[in-house]
C-alpha positions as CSV (number, residue, x, y, z in Angstrom):
1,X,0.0,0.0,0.0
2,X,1.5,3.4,-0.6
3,X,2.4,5.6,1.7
4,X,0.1,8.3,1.2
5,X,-3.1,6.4,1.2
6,X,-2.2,5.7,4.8
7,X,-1.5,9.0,5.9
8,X,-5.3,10.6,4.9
9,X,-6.2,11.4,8.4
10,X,-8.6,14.4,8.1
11,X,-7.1,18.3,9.1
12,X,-9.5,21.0,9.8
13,X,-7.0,24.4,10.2
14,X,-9.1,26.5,13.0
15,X,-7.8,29.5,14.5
16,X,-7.6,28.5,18.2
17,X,-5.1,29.0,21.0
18,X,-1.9,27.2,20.6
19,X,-1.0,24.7,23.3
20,X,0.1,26.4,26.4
21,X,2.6,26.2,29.1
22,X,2.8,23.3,31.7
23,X,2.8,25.8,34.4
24,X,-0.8,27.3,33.5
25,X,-1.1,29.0,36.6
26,X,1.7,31.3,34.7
27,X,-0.1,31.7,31.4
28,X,2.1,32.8,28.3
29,X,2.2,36.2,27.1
30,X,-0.4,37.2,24.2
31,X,2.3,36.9,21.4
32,X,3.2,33.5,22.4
33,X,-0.2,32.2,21.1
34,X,-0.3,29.9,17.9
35,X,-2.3,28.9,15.5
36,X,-3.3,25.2,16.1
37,X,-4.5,22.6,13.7
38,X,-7.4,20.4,15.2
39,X,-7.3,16.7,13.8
40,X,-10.2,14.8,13.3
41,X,-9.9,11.2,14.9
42,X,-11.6,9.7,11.8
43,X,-10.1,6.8,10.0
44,X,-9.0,6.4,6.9
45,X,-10.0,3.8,4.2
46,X,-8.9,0.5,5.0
47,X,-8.1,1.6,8.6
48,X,-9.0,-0.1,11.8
49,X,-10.2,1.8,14.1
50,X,-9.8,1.0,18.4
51,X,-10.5,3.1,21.3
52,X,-8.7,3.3,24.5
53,X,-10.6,4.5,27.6
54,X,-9.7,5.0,31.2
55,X,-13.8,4.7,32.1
56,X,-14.0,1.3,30.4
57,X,-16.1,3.2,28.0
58,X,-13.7,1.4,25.1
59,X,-12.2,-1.8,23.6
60,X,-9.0,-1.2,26.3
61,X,-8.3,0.7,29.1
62,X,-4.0,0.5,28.2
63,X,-3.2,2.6,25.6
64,X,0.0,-0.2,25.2
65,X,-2.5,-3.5,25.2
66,X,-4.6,-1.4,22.0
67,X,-1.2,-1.0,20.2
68,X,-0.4,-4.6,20.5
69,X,-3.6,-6.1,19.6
70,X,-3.9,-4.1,16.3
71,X,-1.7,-5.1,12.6
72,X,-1.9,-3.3,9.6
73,X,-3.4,0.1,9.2
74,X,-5.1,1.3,12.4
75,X,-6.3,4.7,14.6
76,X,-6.4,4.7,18.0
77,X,-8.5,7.2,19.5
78,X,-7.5,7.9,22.9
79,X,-10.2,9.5,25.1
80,X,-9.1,12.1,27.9
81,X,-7.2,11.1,30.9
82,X,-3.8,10.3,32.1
83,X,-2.3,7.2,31.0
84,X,0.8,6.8,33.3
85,X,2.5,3.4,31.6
86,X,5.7,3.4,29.6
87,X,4.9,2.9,25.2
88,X,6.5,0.7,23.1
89,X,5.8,1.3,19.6
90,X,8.1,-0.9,17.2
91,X,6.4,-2.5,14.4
92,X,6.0,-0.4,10.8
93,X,2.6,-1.2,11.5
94,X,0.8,2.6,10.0
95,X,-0.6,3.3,12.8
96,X,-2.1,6.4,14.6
97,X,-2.1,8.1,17.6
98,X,-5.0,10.6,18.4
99,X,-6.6,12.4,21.0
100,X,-9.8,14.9,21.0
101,X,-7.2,17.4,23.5
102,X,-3.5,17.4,24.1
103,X,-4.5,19.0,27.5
104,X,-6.8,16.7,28.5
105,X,-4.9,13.2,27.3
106,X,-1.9,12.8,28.6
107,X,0.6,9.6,28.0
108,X,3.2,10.3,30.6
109,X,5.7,8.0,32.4
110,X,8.6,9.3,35.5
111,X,11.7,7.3,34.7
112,X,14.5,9.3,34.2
113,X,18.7,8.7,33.9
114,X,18.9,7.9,37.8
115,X,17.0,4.6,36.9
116,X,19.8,3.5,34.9
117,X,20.3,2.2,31.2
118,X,20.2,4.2,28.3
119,X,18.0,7.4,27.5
120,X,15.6,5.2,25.0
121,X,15.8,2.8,28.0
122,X,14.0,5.1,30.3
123,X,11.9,7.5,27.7
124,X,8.2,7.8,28.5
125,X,7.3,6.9,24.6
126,X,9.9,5.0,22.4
127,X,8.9,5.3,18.6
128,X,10.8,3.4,16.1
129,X,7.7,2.0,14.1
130,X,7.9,3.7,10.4
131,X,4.7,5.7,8.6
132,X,3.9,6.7,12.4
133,X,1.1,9.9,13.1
134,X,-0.1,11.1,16.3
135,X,-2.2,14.5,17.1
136,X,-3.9,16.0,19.9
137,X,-1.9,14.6,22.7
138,X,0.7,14.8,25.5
139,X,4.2,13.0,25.5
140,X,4.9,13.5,28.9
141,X,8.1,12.2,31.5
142,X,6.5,13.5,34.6
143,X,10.5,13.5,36.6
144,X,10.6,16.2,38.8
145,X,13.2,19.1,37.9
146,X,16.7,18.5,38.9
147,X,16.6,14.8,38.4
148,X,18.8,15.1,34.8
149,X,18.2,13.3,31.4
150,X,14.1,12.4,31.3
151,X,13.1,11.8,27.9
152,X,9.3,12.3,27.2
153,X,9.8,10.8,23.6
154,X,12.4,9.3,21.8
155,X,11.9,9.0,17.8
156,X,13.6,6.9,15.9
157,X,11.3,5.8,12.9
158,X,11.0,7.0,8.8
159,X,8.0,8.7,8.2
160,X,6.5,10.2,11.4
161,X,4.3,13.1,12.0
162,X,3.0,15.3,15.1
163,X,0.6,17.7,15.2
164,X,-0.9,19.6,18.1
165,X,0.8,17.8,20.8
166,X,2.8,19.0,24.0
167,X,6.4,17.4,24.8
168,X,7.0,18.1,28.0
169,X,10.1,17.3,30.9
170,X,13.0,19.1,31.6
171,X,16.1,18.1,30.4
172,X,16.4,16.1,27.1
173,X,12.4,16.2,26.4
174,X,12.5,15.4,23.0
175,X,15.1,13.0,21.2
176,X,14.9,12.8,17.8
177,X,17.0,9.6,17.5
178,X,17.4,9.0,13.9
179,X,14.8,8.4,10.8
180,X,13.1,11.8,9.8
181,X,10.2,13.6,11.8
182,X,7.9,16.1,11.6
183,X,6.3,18.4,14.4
184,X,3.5,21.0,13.6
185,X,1.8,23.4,15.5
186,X,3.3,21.9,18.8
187,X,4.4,23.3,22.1
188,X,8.0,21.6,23.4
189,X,9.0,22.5,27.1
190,X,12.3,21.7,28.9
191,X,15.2,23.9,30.1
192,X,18.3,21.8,28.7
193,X,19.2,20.1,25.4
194,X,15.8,19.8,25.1
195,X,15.8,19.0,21.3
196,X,18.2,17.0,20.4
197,X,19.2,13.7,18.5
198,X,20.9,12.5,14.9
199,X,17.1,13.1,12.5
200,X,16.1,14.9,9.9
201,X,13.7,16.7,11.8
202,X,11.5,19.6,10.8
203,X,9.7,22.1,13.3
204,X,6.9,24.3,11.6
205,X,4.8,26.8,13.7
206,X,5.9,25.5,17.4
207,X,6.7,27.0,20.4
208,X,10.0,26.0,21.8
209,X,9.9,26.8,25.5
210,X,12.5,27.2,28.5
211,X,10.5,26.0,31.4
212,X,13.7,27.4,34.0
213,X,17.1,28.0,33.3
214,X,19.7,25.9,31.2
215,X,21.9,25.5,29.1
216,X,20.8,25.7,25.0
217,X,17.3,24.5,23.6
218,X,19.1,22.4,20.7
219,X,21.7,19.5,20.7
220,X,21.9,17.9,17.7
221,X,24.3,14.7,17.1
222,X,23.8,15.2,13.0
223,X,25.7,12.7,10.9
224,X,28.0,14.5,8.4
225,X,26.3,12.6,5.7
226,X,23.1,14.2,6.6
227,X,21.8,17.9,5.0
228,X,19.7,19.3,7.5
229,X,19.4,17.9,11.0
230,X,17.0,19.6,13.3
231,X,15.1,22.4,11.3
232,X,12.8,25.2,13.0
233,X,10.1,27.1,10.3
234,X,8.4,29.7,11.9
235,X,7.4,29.5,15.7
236,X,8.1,31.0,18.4
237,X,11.2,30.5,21.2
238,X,9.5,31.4,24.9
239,X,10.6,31.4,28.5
240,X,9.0,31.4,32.0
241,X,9.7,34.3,34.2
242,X,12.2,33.1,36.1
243,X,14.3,32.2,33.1
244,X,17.4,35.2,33.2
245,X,17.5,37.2,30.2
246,X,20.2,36.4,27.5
247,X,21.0,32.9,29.2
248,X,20.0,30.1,27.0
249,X,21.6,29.4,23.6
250,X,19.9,28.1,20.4
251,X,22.0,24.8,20.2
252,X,25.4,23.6,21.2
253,X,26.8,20.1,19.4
254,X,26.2,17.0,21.0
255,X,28.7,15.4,18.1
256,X,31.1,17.2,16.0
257,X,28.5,17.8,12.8
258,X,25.6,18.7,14.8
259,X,23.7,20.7,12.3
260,X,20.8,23.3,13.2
261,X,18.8,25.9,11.6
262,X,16.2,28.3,12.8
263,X,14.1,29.5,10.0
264,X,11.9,32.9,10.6
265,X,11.4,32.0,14.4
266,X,10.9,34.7,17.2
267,X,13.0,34.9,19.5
268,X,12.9,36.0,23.5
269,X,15.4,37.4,25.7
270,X,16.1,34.8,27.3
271,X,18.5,33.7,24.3
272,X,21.9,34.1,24.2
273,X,23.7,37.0,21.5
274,X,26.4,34.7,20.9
275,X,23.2,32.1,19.9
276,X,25.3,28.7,19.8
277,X,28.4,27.5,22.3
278,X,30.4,24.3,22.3
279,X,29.3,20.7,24.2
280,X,32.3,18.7,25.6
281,X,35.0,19.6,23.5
282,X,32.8,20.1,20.4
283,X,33.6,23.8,19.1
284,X,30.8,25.7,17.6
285,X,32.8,26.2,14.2
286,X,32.5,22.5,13.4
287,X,29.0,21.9,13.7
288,X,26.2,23.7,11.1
289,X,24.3,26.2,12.7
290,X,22.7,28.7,10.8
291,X,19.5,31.2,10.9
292,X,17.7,32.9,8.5
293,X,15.5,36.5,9.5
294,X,15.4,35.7,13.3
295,X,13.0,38.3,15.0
296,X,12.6,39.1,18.9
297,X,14.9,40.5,21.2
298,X,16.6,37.6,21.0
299,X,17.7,37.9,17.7
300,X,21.5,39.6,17.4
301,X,22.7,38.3,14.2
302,X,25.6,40.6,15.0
303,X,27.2,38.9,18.0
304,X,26.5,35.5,16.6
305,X,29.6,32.9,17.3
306,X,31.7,32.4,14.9
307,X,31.5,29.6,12.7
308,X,27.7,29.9,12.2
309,X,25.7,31.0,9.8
310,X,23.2,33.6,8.7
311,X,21.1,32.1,5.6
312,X,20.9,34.1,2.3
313,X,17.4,34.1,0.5
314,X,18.8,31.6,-2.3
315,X,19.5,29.4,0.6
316,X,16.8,29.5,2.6
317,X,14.6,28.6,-0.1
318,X,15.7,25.5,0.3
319,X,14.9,24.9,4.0
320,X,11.6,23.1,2.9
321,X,9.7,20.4,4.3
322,X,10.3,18.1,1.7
323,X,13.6,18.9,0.6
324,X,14.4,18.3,5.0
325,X,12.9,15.1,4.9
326,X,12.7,13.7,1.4
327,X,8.8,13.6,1.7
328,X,5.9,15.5,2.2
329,X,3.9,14.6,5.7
330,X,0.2,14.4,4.9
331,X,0.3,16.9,8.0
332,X,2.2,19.6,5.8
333,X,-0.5,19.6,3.0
Protein backbone atom coordinates (compact mmCIF):
# COMPACT_ATOMS: atom_id res chain seq x y z
CA UNK A 1 0.00 0.00 0.00
CA UNK A 2 1.51 3.44 -0.61
CA UNK A 3 2.42 5.62 1.73
CA UNK A 4 0.10 8.31 1.16
CA UNK A 5 -3.10 6.43 1.22
CA UNK A 6 -2.19 5.66 4.77
CA UNK A 7 -1.53 8.98 5.93
CA UNK A 8 -5.34 10.55 4.95
CA UNK A 9 -6.21 11.38 8.45
CA UNK A 10 -8.65 14.44 8.06
CA UNK A 11 -7.09 18.26 9.14
CA UNK A 12 -9.51 21.04 9.80
CA UNK A 13 -6.98 24.41 10.24
CA UNK A 14 -9.07 26.50 12.99
CA UNK A 15 -7.81 29.46 14.46
CA UNK A 16 -7.60 28.53 18.19
CA UNK A 17 -5.05 29.03 20.99
CA UNK A 18 -1.86 27.22 20.61
CA UNK A 19 -0.99 24.72 23.32
CA UNK A 20 0.14 26.35 26.37
CA UNK A 21 2.55 26.20 29.08
CA UNK A 22 2.85 23.30 31.73
CA UNK A 23 2.76 25.80 34.44
CA UNK A 24 -0.82 27.26 33.52
CA UNK A 25 -1.11 28.96 36.60
CA UNK A 26 1.72 31.26 34.68
CA UNK A 27 -0.13 31.74 31.43
CA UNK A 28 2.15 32.75 28.28
CA UNK A 29 2.22 36.19 27.07
CA UNK A 30 -0.38 37.24 24.19
CA UNK A 31 2.26 36.89 21.37
CA UNK A 32 3.21 33.48 22.43
CA UNK A 33 -0.15 32.24 21.08
CA UNK A 34 -0.31 29.92 17.91
CA UNK A 35 -2.26 28.94 15.54
CA UNK A 36 -3.30 25.24 16.14
CA UNK A 37 -4.47 22.59 13.75
CA UNK A 38 -7.38 20.42 15.22
CA UNK A 39 -7.25 16.73 13.79
CA UNK A 40 -10.22 14.78 13.26
CA UNK A 41 -9.94 11.18 14.86
CA UNK A 42 -11.57 9.71 11.83
CA UNK A 43 -10.11 6.83 9.99
CA UNK A 44 -9.01 6.35 6.86
CA UNK A 45 -9.95 3.78 4.15
CA UNK A 46 -8.86 0.51 4.97
CA UNK A 47 -8.10 1.63 8.57
CA UNK A 48 -8.96 -0.12 11.81
CA UNK A 49 -10.19 1.84 14.13
CA UNK A 50 -9.78 0.97 18.37
CA UNK A 51 -10.47 3.14 21.31
CA UNK A 52 -8.66 3.33 24.50
CA UNK A 53 -10.60 4.55 27.64
CA UNK A 54 -9.69 4.96 31.16
CA UNK A 55 -13.77 4.66 32.15
CA UNK A 56 -14.04 1.28 30.40
CA UNK A 57 -16.09 3.22 27.98
CA UNK A 58 -13.69 1.40 25.13
CA UNK A 59 -12.19 -1.84 23.58
CA UNK A 60 -8.96 -1.20 26.33
CA UNK A 61 -8.31 0.72 29.15
CA UNK A 62 -4.04 0.50 28.22
CA UNK A 63 -3.22 2.56 25.57
CA UNK A 64 -0.01 -0.23 25.19
CA UNK A 65 -2.50 -3.50 25.20
CA UNK A 66 -4.64 -1.45 22.01
CA UNK A 67 -1.20 -0.99 20.17
CA UNK A 68 -0.44 -4.61 20.49
CA UNK A 69 -3.63 -6.06 19.61
CA UNK A 70 -3.91 -4.06 16.34
CA UNK A 71 -1.70 -5.13 12.58
CA UNK A 72 -1.86 -3.30 9.61
CA UNK A 73 -3.38 0.09 9.22
CA UNK A 74 -5.13 1.30 12.37
CA UNK A 75 -6.34 4.71 14.61
CA UNK A 76 -6.44 4.74 18.04
CA UNK A 77 -8.48 7.23 19.53
CA UNK A 78 -7.51 7.88 22.87
CA UNK A 79 -10.15 9.46 25.07
CA UNK A 80 -9.11 12.10 27.86
CA UNK A 81 -7.20 11.12 30.93
CA UNK A 82 -3.83 10.29 32.14
CA UNK A 83 -2.32 7.22 31.04
CA UNK A 84 0.76 6.83 33.25
CA UNK A 85 2.48 3.41 31.56
CA UNK A 86 5.67 3.44 29.61
CA UNK A 87 4.90 2.92 25.23
CA UNK A 88 6.50 0.67 23.12
CA UNK A 89 5.81 1.31 19.64
CA UNK A 90 8.05 -0.85 17.16
CA UNK A 91 6.41 -2.48 14.42
CA UNK A 92 5.96 -0.36 10.79
CA UNK A 93 2.57 -1.20 11.49
CA UNK A 94 0.81 2.60 10.03
CA UNK A 95 -0.65 3.34 12.75
CA UNK A 96 -2.09 6.38 14.56
CA UNK A 97 -2.08 8.08 17.59
CA UNK A 98 -5.00 10.62 18.39
CA UNK A 99 -6.61 12.43 21.00
CA UNK A 100 -9.75 14.87 21.01
CA UNK A 101 -7.25 17.43 23.49
CA UNK A 102 -3.50 17.39 24.13
CA UNK A 103 -4.53 19.01 27.53
CA UNK A 104 -6.78 16.71 28.49
CA UNK A 105 -4.94 13.20 27.26
CA UNK A 106 -1.94 12.80 28.64
CA UNK A 107 0.57 9.59 28.04
CA UNK A 108 3.22 10.34 30.61
CA UNK A 109 5.66 7.97 32.38
CA UNK A 110 8.58 9.29 35.51
CA UNK A 111 11.74 7.29 34.68
CA UNK A 112 14.48 9.26 34.24
CA UNK A 113 18.69 8.67 33.94
CA UNK A 114 18.87 7.87 37.80
CA UNK A 115 17.03 4.56 36.95
CA UNK A 116 19.82 3.48 34.91
CA UNK A 117 20.25 2.20 31.17
CA UNK A 118 20.19 4.21 28.31
CA UNK A 119 18.04 7.41 27.51
CA UNK A 120 15.61 5.23 25.03
CA UNK A 121 15.82 2.79 28.00
CA UNK A 122 14.03 5.09 30.29
CA UNK A 123 11.93 7.46 27.68
CA UNK A 124 8.21 7.82 28.51
CA UNK A 125 7.34 6.90 24.56
CA UNK A 126 9.90 4.98 22.44
CA UNK A 127 8.85 5.26 18.58
CA UNK A 128 10.76 3.38 16.14
CA UNK A 129 7.72 1.99 14.05
CA UNK A 130 7.94 3.69 10.41
CA UNK A 131 4.65 5.68 8.57
CA UNK A 132 3.89 6.69 12.39
CA UNK A 133 1.10 9.93 13.13
CA UNK A 134 -0.08 11.10 16.33
CA UNK A 135 -2.18 14.46 17.13
CA UNK A 136 -3.89 16.04 19.95
CA UNK A 137 -1.93 14.60 22.69
CA UNK A 138 0.69 14.84 25.55
CA UNK A 139 4.19 13.02 25.48
CA UNK A 140 4.89 13.53 28.90
CA UNK A 141 8.10 12.21 31.47
CA UNK A 142 6.54 13.53 34.62
CA UNK A 143 10.50 13.55 36.64
CA UNK A 144 10.55 16.20 38.84
CA UNK A 145 13.19 19.06 37.91
CA UNK A 146 16.72 18.53 38.92
CA UNK A 147 16.63 14.76 38.42
CA UNK A 148 18.83 15.06 34.81
CA UNK A 149 18.22 13.29 31.44
CA UNK A 150 14.09 12.42 31.31
CA UNK A 151 13.09 11.83 27.90
CA UNK A 152 9.30 12.31 27.20
CA UNK A 153 9.84 10.76 23.60
CA UNK A 154 12.43 9.26 21.81
CA UNK A 155 11.89 9.03 17.84
CA UNK A 156 13.60 6.90 15.90
CA UNK A 157 11.33 5.80 12.88
CA UNK A 158 11.02 7.00 8.83
CA UNK A 159 8.01 8.71 8.19
CA UNK A 160 6.53 10.16 11.41
CA UNK A 161 4.26 13.09 12.02
CA UNK A 162 3.02 15.25 15.11
CA UNK A 163 0.60 17.72 15.21
CA UNK A 164 -0.85 19.58 18.11
CA UNK A 165 0.81 17.79 20.84
CA UNK A 166 2.82 19.04 24.00
CA UNK A 167 6.44 17.41 24.77
CA UNK A 168 7.05 18.10 28.00
CA UNK A 169 10.11 17.34 30.94
CA UNK A 170 12.96 19.09 31.60
CA UNK A 171 16.10 18.14 30.42
CA UNK A 172 16.38 16.09 27.14
CA UNK A 173 12.45 16.25 26.39
CA UNK A 174 12.46 15.39 22.97
CA UNK A 175 15.12 13.00 21.21
CA UNK A 176 14.92 12.82 17.79
CA UNK A 177 16.98 9.61 17.47
CA UNK A 178 17.44 9.04 13.87
CA UNK A 179 14.77 8.40 10.82
CA UNK A 180 13.06 11.76 9.78
CA UNK A 181 10.15 13.56 11.76
CA UNK A 182 7.90 16.07 11.61
CA UNK A 183 6.28 18.39 14.40
CA UNK A 184 3.46 20.96 13.60
CA UNK A 185 1.79 23.44 15.54
CA UNK A 186 3.27 21.87 18.77
CA UNK A 187 4.43 23.35 22.10
CA UNK A 188 8.00 21.58 23.45
CA UNK A 189 9.02 22.49 27.09
CA UNK A 190 12.30 21.73 28.88
CA UNK A 191 15.19 23.94 30.13
CA UNK A 192 18.28 21.84 28.67
CA UNK A 193 19.23 20.08 25.40
CA UNK A 194 15.79 19.78 25.13
CA UNK A 195 15.81 18.98 21.35
CA UNK A 196 18.16 16.97 20.40
CA UNK A 197 19.22 13.69 18.54
CA UNK A 198 20.85 12.47 14.91
CA UNK A 199 17.14 13.11 12.54
CA UNK A 200 16.09 14.89 9.87
CA UNK A 201 13.72 16.68 11.79
CA UNK A 202 11.46 19.57 10.75
CA UNK A 203 9.74 22.07 13.28
CA UNK A 204 6.87 24.32 11.59
CA UNK A 205 4.85 26.80 13.71
CA UNK A 206 5.95 25.51 17.42
CA UNK A 207 6.72 27.01 20.42
CA UNK A 208 9.99 25.97 21.83
CA UNK A 209 9.89 26.83 25.53
CA UNK A 210 12.46 27.18 28.51
CA UNK A 211 10.49 25.96 31.40
CA UNK A 212 13.71 27.35 33.96
CA UNK A 213 17.14 28.00 33.28
CA UNK A 214 19.67 25.92 31.22
CA UNK A 215 21.87 25.54 29.06
CA UNK A 216 20.78 25.71 25.03
CA UNK A 217 17.31 24.47 23.63
CA UNK A 218 19.07 22.38 20.73
CA UNK A 219 21.74 19.52 20.67
CA UNK A 220 21.86 17.89 17.73
CA UNK A 221 24.29 14.66 17.05
CA UNK A 222 23.84 15.20 12.95
CA UNK A 223 25.66 12.69 10.92
CA UNK A 224 27.97 14.50 8.41
CA UNK A 225 26.28 12.61 5.67
CA UNK A 226 23.08 14.16 6.58
CA UNK A 227 21.84 17.94 4.96
CA UNK A 228 19.69 19.27 7.49
CA UNK A 229 19.38 17.89 11.02
CA UNK A 230 17.02 19.64 13.31
CA UNK A 231 15.14 22.41 11.33
CA UNK A 232 12.82 25.22 12.95
CA UNK A 233 10.12 27.07 10.31
CA UNK A 234 8.43 29.69 11.93
CA UNK A 235 7.36 29.46 15.68
CA UNK A 236 8.12 30.96 18.40
CA UNK A 237 11.22 30.53 21.23
CA UNK A 238 9.49 31.41 24.92
CA UNK A 239 10.55 31.38 28.48
CA UNK A 240 9.00 31.36 31.95
CA UNK A 241 9.67 34.27 34.19
CA UNK A 242 12.19 33.07 36.11
CA UNK A 243 14.34 32.17 33.09
CA UNK A 244 17.36 35.22 33.19
CA UNK A 245 17.52 37.15 30.16
CA UNK A 246 20.20 36.40 27.50
CA UNK A 247 21.02 32.89 29.25
CA UNK A 248 20.00 30.10 26.98
CA UNK A 249 21.59 29.43 23.62
CA UNK A 250 19.86 28.07 20.37
CA UNK A 251 21.98 24.77 20.20
CA UNK A 252 25.39 23.60 21.17
CA UNK A 253 26.76 20.13 19.44
CA UNK A 254 26.18 16.98 21.04
CA UNK A 255 28.66 15.44 18.10
CA UNK A 256 31.10 17.18 16.04
CA UNK A 257 28.49 17.77 12.81
CA UNK A 258 25.56 18.69 14.79
CA UNK A 259 23.66 20.68 12.27
CA UNK A 260 20.76 23.29 13.24
CA UNK A 261 18.84 25.85 11.64
CA UNK A 262 16.22 28.28 12.80
CA UNK A 263 14.08 29.54 10.03
CA UNK A 264 11.91 32.85 10.59
CA UNK A 265 11.40 32.04 14.39
CA UNK A 266 10.95 34.70 17.15
CA UNK A 267 13.01 34.90 19.47
CA UNK A 268 12.86 35.96 23.51
CA UNK A 269 15.35 37.43 25.65
CA UNK A 270 16.10 34.79 27.26
CA UNK A 271 18.51 33.68 24.31
CA UNK A 272 21.89 34.15 24.19
CA UNK A 273 23.69 36.95 21.53
CA UNK A 274 26.35 34.70 20.93
CA UNK A 275 23.24 32.09 19.91
CA UNK A 276 25.31 28.75 19.77
CA UNK A 277 28.40 27.55 22.27
CA UNK A 278 30.42 24.32 22.32
CA UNK A 279 29.31 20.67 24.19
CA UNK A 280 32.31 18.65 25.57
CA UNK A 281 34.97 19.60 23.46
CA UNK A 282 32.84 20.14 20.41
CA UNK A 283 33.62 23.77 19.05
CA UNK A 284 30.80 25.74 17.56
CA UNK A 285 32.83 26.19 14.18
CA UNK A 286 32.53 22.49 13.36
CA UNK A 287 29.04 21.94 13.68
CA UNK A 288 26.20 23.71 11.11
CA UNK A 289 24.33 26.19 12.69
CA UNK A 290 22.68 28.69 10.84
CA UNK A 291 19.49 31.22 10.94
CA UNK A 292 17.67 32.87 8.50
CA UNK A 293 15.48 36.48 9.54
CA UNK A 294 15.38 35.66 13.28
CA UNK A 295 13.05 38.28 15.02
CA UNK A 296 12.56 39.08 18.85
CA UNK A 297 14.86 40.48 21.23
CA UNK A 298 16.56 37.61 20.99
CA UNK A 299 17.75 37.93 17.67
CA UNK A 300 21.47 39.61 17.41
CA UNK A 301 22.69 38.29 14.23
CA UNK A 302 25.61 40.56 15.00
CA UNK A 303 27.23 38.92 18.04
CA UNK A 304 26.50 35.45 16.58
CA UNK A 305 29.56 32.87 17.26
CA UNK A 306 31.69 32.35 14.95
CA UNK A 307 31.53 29.60 12.71
CA UNK A 308 27.74 29.93 12.15
CA UNK A 309 25.70 31.03 9.76
CA UNK A 310 23.16 33.58 8.67
CA UNK A 311 21.14 32.11 5.62
CA UNK A 312 20.90 34.09 2.28
CA UNK A 313 17.45 34.12 0.52
CA UNK A 314 18.81 31.63 -2.27
CA UNK A 315 19.45 29.39 0.61
CA UNK A 316 16.79 29.55 2.58
CA UNK A 317 14.62 28.56 -0.06
CA UNK A 318 15.72 25.48 0.34
CA UNK A 319 14.86 24.88 3.97
CA UNK A 320 11.60 23.12 2.87
CA UNK A 321 9.66 20.44 4.26
CA UNK A 322 10.29 18.06 1.69
CA UNK A 323 13.63 18.86 0.60
CA UNK A 324 14.43 18.30 4.97
CA UNK A 325 12.94 15.08 4.86
CA UNK A 326 12.69 13.67 1.43
CA UNK A 327 8.75 13.61 1.73
CA UNK A 328 5.90 15.53 2.16
CA UNK A 329 3.94 14.64 5.72
CA UNK A 330 0.17 14.42 4.95
CA UNK A 331 0.28 16.91 8.01
CA UNK A 332 2.19 19.56 5.76
CA UNK A 333 -0.53 19.62 2.96
Amino acid sequence: MKFAALWSVSVLAIAVAGCAPIDDDEPAPPETVLAALQVSCAASQGQRVVTVARDGSGEFKSVQAAINAVAGPALIHIKPGKYKEQLTIDKARNLTLCGDDPKTTILTFDRNVKNGGSLADNASVRVSANDFSAANLTFENSSPLGVGQAVALVASGQHQQFVNCRFVSYQDTLYTKSGTQYFRDSFIQGNTDFVFGAASAVFENCQIHSASQGSAVTAPSTEPGTAYGLVFLGGRLTAASGVPARSVALGRPWRPNGAAAFLNVSLGGHIRPEGWVEMSGNPVRGARFSEYRSTGSGANPGARASGTRQLSDSEAKRYTVSNVLGWTPSYAR
